[in-house]
C-alpha positions as CSV (number, residue, x, y, z in Angstrom):
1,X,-6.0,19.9,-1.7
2,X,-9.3,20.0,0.4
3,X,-12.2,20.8,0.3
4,X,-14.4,22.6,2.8
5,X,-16.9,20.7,4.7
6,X,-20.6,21.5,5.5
7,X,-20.5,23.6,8.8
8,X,-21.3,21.2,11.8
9,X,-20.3,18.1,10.3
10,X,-17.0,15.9,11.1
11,X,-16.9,14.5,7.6
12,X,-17.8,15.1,4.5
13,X,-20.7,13.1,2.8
14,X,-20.0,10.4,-0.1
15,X,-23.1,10.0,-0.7
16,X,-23.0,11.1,-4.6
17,X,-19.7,8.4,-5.0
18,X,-22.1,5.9,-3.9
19,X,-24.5,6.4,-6.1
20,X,-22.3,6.9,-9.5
21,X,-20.0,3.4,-8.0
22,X,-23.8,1.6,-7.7
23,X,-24.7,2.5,-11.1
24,X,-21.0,1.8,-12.8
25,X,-21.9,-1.5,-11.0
26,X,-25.2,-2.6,-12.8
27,X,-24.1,-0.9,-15.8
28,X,-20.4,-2.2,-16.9
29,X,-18.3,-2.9,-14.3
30,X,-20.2,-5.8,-11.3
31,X,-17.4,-5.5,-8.6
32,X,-18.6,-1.8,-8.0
33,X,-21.8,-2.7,-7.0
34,X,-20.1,-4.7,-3.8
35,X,-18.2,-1.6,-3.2
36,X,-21.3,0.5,-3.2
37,X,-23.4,-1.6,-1.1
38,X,-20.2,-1.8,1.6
39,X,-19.7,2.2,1.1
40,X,-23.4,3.0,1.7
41,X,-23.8,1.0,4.4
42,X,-20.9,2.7,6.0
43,X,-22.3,6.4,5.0
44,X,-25.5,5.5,6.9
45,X,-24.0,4.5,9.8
46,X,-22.0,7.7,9.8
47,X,-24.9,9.3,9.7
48,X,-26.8,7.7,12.1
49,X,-23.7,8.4,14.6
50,X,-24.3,12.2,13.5
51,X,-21.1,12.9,11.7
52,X,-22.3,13.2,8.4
53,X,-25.1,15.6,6.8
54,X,-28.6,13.5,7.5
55,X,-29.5,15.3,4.2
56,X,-28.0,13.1,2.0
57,X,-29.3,9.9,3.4
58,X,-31.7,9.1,0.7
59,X,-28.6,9.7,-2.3
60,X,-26.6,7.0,0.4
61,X,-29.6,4.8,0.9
62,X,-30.7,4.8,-3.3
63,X,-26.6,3.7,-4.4
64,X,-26.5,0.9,-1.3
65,X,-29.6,-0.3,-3.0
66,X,-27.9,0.2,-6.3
67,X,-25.3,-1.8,-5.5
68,X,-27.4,-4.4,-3.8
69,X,-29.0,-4.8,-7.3
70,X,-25.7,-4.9,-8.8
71,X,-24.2,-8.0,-6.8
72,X,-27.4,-9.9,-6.9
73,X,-26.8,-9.3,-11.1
74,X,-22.7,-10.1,-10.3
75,X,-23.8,-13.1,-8.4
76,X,-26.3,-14.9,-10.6
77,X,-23.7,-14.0,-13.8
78,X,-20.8,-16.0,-11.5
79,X,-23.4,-19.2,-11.0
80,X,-24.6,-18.8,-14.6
81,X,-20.9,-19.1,-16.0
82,X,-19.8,-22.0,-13.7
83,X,-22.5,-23.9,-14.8
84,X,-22.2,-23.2,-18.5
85,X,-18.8,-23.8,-18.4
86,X,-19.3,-27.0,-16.3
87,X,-21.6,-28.5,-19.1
88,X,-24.6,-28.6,-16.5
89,X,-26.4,-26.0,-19.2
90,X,-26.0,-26.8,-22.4
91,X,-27.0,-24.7,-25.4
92,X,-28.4,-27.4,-28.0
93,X,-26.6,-27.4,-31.5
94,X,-29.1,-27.1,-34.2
95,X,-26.6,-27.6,-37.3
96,X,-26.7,-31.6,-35.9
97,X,-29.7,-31.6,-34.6
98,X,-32.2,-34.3,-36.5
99,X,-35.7,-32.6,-36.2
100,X,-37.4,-36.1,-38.1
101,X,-36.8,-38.0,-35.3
């Protein structure tokens, strides 16, 4: 199946994949927002090099940022965890805890 392409252009634009991968990324699912921020970066340079429509640039340019957000999120999640789970942050139990002291 396929579908037809914007007259003048090579390839057509996944701009609007971008953008939904970015915000499944920062929403539920972190790994997206990686594949957003490689996707968008691509679709930018494809339409720098002319062979996509320069009209979707900003819907490209808003899920690379998306998905910039995303990993930064994915990334400080990955240190939190390895340090909770490491014992370097503790969460204090206040069952035991002696507050007379």
């Amino acid at each position: 199946m396929s579908f037809p392409q914007e007259a003048g252009y090579q390839e057509a634009s996944q701009s609007t994949t971008i953008l939904v991968l970015g915000i499944l990324g920062l929403l539920c699912c972190g790994p997206l927002g990686i594949v957003a921020w490689v996707m968008g970066n691509n679709e930018i340079q494809a339409i720098d090099a002319g062979r996509r429509d320069p009209a979707n640039r900003g819907t490209a340019n808003a899920g690379r940022i998306v998905g910039i957000v995303a990993t930064v999120f994915l990334a400080i999640s990955v240190v939190w965890a390895i340090l909770f789970f490491s014992g370097a942050i503790t969460i204090p139990d206040f069952d035991n805890f002696d507050f007379n002291q």
